[in-house]
Residue frames relative to the residue before (quaternion, step in Angstrom):
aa qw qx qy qz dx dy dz
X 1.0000 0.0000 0.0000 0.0000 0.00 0.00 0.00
X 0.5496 0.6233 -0.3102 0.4617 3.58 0.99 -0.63
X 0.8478 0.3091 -0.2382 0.3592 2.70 0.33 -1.90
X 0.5098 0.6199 -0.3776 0.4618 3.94 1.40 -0.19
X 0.6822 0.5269 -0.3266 0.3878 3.65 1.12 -0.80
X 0.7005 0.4897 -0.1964 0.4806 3.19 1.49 -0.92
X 0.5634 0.5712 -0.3328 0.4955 3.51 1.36 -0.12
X 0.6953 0.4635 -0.3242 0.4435 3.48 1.15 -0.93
X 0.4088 0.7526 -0.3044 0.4170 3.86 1.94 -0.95
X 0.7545 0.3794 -0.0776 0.5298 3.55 0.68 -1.58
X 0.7031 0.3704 -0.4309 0.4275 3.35 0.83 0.31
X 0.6987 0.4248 -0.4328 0.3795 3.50 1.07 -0.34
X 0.4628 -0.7262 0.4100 0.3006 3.41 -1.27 1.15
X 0.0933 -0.7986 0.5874 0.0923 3.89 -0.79 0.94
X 0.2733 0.6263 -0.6376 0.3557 3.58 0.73 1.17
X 0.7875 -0.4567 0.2185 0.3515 3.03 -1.78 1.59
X 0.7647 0.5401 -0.2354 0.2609 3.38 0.64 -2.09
X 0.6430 0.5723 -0.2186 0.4597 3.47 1.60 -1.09
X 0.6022 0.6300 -0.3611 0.3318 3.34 1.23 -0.66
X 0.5207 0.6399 -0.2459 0.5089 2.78 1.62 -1.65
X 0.7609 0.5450 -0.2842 0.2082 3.64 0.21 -1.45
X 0.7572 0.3177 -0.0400 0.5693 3.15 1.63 -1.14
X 0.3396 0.6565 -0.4721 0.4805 3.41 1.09 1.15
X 0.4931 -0.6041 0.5233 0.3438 3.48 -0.92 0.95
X 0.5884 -0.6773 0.2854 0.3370 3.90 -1.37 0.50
X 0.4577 0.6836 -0.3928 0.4110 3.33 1.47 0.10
X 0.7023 0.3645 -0.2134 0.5731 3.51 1.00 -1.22
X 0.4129 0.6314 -0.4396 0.4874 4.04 1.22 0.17
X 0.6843 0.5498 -0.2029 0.4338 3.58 0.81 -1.31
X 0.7730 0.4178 -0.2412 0.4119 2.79 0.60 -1.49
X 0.7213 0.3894 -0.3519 0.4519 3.55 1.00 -0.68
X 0.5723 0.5216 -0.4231 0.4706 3.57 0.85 0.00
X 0.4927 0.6702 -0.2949 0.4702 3.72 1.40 -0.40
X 0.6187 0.6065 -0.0677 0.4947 3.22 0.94 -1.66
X 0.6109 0.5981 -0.1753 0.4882 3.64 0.68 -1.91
X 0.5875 0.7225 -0.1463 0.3339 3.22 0.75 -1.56
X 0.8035 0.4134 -0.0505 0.4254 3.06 0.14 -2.12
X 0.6292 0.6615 -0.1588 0.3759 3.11 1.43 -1.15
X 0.6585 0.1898 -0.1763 0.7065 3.49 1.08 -0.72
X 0.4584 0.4537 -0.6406 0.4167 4.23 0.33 0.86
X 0.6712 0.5474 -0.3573 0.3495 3.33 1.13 -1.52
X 0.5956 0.5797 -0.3208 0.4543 3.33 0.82 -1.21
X 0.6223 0.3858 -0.4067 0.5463 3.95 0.21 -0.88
X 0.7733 0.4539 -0.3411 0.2824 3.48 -0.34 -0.71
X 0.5688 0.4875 -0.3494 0.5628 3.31 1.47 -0.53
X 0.7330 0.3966 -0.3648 0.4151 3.49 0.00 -1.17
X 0.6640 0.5000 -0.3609 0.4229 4.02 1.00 -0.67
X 0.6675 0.2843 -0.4167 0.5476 3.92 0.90 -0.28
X 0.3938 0.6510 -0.5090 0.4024 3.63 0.27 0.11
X 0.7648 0.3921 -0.1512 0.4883 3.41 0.61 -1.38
X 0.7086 0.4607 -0.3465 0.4070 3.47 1.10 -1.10
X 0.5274 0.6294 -0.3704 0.4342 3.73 1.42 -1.22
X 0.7576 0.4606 -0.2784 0.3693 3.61 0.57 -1.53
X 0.5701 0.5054 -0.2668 0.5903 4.00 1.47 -0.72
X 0.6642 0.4078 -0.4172 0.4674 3.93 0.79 -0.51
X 0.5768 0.5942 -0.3425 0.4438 3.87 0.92 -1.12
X 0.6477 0.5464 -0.1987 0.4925 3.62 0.69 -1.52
X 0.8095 0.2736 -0.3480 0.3856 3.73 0.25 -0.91
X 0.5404 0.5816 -0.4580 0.3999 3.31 1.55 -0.71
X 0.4995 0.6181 -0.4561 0.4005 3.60 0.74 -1.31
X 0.7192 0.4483 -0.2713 0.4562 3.84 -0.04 -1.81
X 0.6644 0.4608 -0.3811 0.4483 3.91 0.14 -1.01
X 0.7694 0.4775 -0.2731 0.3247 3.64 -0.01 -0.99
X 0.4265 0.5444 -0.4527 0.5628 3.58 1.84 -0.80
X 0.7671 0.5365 -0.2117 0.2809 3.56 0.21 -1.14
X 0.5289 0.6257 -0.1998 0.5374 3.34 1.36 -0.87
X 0.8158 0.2268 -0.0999 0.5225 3.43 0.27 -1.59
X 0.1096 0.8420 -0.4115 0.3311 3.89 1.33 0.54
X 0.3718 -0.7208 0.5458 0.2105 3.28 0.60 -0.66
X 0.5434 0.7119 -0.2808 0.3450 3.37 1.86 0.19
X 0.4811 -0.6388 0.3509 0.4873 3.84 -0.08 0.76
X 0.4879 -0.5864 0.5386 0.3577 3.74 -0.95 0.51
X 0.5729 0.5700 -0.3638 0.4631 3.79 0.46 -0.32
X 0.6820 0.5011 -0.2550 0.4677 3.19 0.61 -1.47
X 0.8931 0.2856 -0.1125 0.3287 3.81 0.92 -1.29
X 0.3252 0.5241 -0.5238 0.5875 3.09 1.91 0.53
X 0.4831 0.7403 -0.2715 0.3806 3.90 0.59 -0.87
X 0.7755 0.2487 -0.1988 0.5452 3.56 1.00 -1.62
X 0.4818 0.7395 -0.3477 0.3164 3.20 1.35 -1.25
X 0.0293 -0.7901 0.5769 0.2049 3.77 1.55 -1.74
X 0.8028 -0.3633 0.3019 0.3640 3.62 -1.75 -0.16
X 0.7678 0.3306 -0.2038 0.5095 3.47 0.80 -0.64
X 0.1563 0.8500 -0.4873 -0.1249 3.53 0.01 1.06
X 0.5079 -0.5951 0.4288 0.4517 3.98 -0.86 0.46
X 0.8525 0.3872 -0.2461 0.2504 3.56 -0.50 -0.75
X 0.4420 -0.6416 0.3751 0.5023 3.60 -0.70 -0.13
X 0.6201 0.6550 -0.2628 0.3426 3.17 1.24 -0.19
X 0.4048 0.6670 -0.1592 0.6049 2.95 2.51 -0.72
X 0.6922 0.3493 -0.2265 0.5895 3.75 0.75 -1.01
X 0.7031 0.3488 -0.4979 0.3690 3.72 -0.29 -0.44
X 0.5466 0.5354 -0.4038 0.5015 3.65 1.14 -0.77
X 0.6361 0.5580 -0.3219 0.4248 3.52 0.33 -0.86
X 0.8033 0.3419 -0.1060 0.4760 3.70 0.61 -1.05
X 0.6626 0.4554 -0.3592 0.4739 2.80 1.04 0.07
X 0.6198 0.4724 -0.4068 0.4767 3.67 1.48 -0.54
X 0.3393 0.8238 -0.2809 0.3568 3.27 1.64 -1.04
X 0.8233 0.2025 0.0207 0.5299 3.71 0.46 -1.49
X 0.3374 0.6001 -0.4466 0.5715 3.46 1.70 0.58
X 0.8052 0.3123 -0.1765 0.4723 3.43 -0.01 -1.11
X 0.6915 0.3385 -0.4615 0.4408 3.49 0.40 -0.13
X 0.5182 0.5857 -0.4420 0.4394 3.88 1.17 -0.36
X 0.6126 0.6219 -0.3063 0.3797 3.45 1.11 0.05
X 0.2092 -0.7822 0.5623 0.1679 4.06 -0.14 0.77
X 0.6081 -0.6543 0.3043 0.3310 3.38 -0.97 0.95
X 0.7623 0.3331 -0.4095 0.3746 3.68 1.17 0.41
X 0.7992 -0.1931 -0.0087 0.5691 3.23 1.03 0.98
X 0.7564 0.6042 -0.1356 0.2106 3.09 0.83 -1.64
X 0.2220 -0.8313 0.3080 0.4060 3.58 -0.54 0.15
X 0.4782 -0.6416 0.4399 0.4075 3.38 -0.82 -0.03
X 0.7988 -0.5156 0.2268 0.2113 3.34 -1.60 1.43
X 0.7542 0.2704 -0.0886 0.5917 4.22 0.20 0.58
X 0.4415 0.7433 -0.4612 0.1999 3.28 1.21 -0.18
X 0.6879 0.5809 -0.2725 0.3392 3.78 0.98 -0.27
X 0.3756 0.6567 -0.3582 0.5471 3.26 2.63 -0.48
X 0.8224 0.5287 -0.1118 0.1780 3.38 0.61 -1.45
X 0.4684 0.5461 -0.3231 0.6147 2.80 2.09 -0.45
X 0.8078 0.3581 -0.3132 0.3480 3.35 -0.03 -1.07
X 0.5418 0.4168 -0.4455 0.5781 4.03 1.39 -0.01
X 0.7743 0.2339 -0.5032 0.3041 3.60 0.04 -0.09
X 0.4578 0.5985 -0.5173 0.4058 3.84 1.43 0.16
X 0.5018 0.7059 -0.3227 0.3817 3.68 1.21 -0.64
X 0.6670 0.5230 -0.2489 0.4687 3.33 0.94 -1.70
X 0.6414 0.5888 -0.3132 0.3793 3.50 0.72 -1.29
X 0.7449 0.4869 -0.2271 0.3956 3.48 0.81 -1.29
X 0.5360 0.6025 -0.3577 0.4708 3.30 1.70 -1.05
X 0.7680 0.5033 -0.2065 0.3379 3.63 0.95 -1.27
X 0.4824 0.6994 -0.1789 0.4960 3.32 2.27 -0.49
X 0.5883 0.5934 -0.2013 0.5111 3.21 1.30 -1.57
X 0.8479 0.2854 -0.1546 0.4191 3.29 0.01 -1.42
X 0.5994 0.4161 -0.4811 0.4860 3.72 0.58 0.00
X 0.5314 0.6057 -0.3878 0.4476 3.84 1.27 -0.40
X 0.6742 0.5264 -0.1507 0.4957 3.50 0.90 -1.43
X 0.5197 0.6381 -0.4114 0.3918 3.73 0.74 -1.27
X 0.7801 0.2648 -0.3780 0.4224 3.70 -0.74 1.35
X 0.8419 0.3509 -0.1797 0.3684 3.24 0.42 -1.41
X 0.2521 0.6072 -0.6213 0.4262 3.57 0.91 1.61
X 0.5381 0.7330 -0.2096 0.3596 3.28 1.44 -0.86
X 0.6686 0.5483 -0.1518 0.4789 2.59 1.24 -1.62
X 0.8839 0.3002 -0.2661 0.2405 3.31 0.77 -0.74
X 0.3366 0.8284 -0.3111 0.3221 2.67 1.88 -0.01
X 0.6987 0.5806 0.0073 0.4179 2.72 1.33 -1.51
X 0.6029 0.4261 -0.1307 0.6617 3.66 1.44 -0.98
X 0.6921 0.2234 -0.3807 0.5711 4.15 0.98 0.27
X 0.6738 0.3580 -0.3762 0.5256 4.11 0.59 -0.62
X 0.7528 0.3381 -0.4120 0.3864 3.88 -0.60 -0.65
X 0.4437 0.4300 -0.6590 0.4289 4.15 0.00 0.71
X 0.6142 0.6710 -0.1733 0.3775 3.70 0.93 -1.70
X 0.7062 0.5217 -0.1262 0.4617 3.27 1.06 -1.50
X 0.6488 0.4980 -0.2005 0.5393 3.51 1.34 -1.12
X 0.8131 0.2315 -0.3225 0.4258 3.12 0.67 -0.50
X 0.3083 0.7357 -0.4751 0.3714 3.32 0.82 0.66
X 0.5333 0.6764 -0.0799 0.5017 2.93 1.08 -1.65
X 0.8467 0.1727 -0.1495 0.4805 3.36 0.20 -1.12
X 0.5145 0.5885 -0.4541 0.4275 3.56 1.10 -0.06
X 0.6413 0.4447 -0.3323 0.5298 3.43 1.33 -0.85
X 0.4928 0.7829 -0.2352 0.2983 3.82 0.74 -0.48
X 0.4923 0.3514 -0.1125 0.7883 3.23 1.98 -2.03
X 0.4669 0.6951 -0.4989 0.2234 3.56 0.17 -0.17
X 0.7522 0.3496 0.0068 0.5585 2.98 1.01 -2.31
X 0.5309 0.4261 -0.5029 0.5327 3.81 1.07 -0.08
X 0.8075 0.4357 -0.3406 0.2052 3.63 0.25 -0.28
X 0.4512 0.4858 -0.4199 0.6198 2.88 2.51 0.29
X 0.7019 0.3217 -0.4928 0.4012 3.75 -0.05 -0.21
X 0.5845 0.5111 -0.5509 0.3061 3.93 0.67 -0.10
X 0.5189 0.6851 -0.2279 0.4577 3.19 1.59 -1.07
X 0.7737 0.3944 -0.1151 0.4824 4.03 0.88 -1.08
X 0.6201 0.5732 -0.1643 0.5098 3.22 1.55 -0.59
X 0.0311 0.7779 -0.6049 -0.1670 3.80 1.16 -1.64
X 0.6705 0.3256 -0.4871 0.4552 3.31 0.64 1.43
X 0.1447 -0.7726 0.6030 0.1361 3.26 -1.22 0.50
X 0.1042 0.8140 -0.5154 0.2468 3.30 0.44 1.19
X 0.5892 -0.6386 0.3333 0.3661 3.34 -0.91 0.93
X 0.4832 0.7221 -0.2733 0.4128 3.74 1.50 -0.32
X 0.7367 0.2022 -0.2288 0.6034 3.62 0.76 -1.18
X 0.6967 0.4826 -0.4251 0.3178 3.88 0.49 -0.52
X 0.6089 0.6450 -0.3239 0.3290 3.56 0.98 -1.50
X 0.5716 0.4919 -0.3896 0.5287 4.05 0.83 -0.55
X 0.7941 0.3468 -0.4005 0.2979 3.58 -0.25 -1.02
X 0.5589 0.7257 -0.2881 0.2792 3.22 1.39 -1.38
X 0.6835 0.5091 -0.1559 0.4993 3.14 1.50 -1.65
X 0.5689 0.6330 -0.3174 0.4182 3.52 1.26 -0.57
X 0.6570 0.5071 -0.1522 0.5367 3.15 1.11 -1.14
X 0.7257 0.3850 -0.3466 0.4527 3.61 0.33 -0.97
X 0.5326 0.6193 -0.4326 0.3818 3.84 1.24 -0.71
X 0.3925 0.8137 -0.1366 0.4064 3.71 1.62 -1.30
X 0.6170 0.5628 -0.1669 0.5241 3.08 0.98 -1.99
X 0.7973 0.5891 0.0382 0.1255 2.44 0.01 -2.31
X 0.4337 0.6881 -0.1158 0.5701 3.20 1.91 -1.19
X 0.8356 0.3768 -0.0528 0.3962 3.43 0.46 -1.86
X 0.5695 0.4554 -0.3081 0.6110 3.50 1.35 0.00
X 0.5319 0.6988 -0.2767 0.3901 3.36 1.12 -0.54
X 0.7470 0.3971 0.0690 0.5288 2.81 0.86 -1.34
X 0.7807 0.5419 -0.1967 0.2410 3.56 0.87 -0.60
X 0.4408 0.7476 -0.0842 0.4896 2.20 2.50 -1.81
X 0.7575 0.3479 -0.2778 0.4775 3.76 -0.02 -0.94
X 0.7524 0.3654 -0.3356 0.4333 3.44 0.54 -1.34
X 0.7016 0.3933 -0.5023 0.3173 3.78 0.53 0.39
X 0.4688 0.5933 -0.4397 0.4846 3.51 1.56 -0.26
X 0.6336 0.5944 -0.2753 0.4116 3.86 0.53 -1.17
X 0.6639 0.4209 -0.3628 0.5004 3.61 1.05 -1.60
X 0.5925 0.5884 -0.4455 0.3228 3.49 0.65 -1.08
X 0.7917 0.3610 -0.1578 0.4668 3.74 0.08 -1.70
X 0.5434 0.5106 -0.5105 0.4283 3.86 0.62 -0.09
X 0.6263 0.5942 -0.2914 0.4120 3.43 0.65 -1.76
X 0.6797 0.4847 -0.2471 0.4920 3.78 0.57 -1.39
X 0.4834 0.6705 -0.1889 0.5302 3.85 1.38 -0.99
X 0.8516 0.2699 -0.0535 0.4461 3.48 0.15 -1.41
X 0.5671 0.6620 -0.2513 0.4207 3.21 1.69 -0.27
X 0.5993 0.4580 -0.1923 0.6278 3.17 1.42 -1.28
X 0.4255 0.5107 -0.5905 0.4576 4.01 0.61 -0.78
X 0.8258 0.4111 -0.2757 0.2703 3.16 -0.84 -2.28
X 0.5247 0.6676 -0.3395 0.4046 3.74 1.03 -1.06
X 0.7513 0.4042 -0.2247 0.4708 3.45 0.55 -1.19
X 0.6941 0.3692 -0.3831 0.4849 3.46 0.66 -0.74
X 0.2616 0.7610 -0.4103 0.4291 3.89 1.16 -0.12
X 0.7616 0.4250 -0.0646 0.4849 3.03 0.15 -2.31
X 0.7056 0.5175 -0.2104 0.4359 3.53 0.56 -0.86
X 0.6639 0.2741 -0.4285 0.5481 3.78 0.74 -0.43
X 0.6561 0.6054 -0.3347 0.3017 3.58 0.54 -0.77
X 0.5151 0.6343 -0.1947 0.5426 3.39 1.91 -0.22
X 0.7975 0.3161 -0.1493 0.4918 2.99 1.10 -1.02
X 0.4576 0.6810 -0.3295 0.4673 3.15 1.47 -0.34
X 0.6809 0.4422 -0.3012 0.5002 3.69 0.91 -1.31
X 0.6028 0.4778 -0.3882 0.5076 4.07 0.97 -1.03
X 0.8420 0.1358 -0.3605 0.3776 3.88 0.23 -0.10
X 0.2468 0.6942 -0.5303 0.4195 3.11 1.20 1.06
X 0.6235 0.4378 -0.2435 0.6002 3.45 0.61 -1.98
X 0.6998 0.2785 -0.5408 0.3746 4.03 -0.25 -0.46
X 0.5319 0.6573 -0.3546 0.3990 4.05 0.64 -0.47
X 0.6483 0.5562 -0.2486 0.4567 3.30 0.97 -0.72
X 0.6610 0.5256 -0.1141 0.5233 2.88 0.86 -1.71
């Protein structure tokens, strides 16, 4: 009896694709669901990677420039209307609402230092959220797809427990597929869940320190066109 149980074992194929094939279409879904999430998570990592590493880089370049020793006129001037970075735009909006706080005989107009620092604010608000823009995803994904998998496989023992039931056998032949069908299910959902909660974690910490710096950076400039206000 063994040796017949173990003969029928080695014929059935338990490669990934077959598992998939002979799963019922609910636990198809779900793993194609799952599959899914997996290569969104993945895009979304590999795309803030690139943006974080291009935000870090232009800040890095802007601030050489900033602390230059170059007149701010002169480098809002080169910078012009379209600046690239985010670090390029808060500078920008903030000289931006300089010059218009200005009256055409010199003078400035009353609050003009609220206004800079709210429209440097806006900028960062708009900085933030194109920084942030994905990695809800992420977490969606790193709390619902364990849940999801095991749905899947709850539904999996489901259908092994109708064919043991339709069969009247519980050989290692009619159970061993579904089981494996199901645990793949599992398996899928950890897959998938695992990275996108490590990723949400370090991006978030990532996107924190970005926004921080540019933070540090309007509040800097704020205080230099403070001291010229004074004066």
């Amino acid at each position: 009896m063994e040796t017949e149980t173990l003969a029928m074992a080695q014929e059935i194929d338990f490669s990934l694709l077959a598992l998939f094939m002979r799963a019922s279409l609910t636990v198809q879904l779900v793993m194609i669901l799952l599959i899914v999430a997996s290569f969104w998570s993945w895009a979304i990592i590999v795309q803030k990677f690139i943006a974080y590493r291009t935000a870090r880089h232009e800040a890095s370049v802007f601030d050489r420039a900033f602390w230059s020793g170059e007149p701010l006129e002169e480098l809002f001037e080169r910078i012009g209307g379209q600046p690239d970075g985010a670090s390029e735009k808060i500078f920008a909006s903030g000289m931006v609402e300089w010059r218009r706080s200005h009256r055409q005989d010199g003078e400035l107009i009353a609050g003009a230092q609220a206004r800079i620092e709210r429209s440097m604010d806006v900028a960062i608000l708009k900085a933030t959220e194109d920084l942030m823009r994905g990695l809800p995803v992420l977490a969606t994904v790193g709390s619902t797809a364990p849940f999801i998998g095991l749905f899947g496989t709850v539904w999996g023992i489901k259908v092994a427990f109708e064919q043991i039931a339709i069969s009247q056998s519980t050989s290692f032949s009619v159970v061993a597929p579904s089981i494996a069908e199901a645990l793949l299910a599992t398996a899928l959902g950890l897959l998938a869940a695992i990275p996108a909660v490590i990723f949400y974690n370090k991006l978030s910490t990532d996107g924190d320190r970005i926004v921080a710096g540019y933070e540090a950076f309007a509040d800097e400039f704020s205080t230099i066109l403070s001291r010229q206000l004074d004066a």
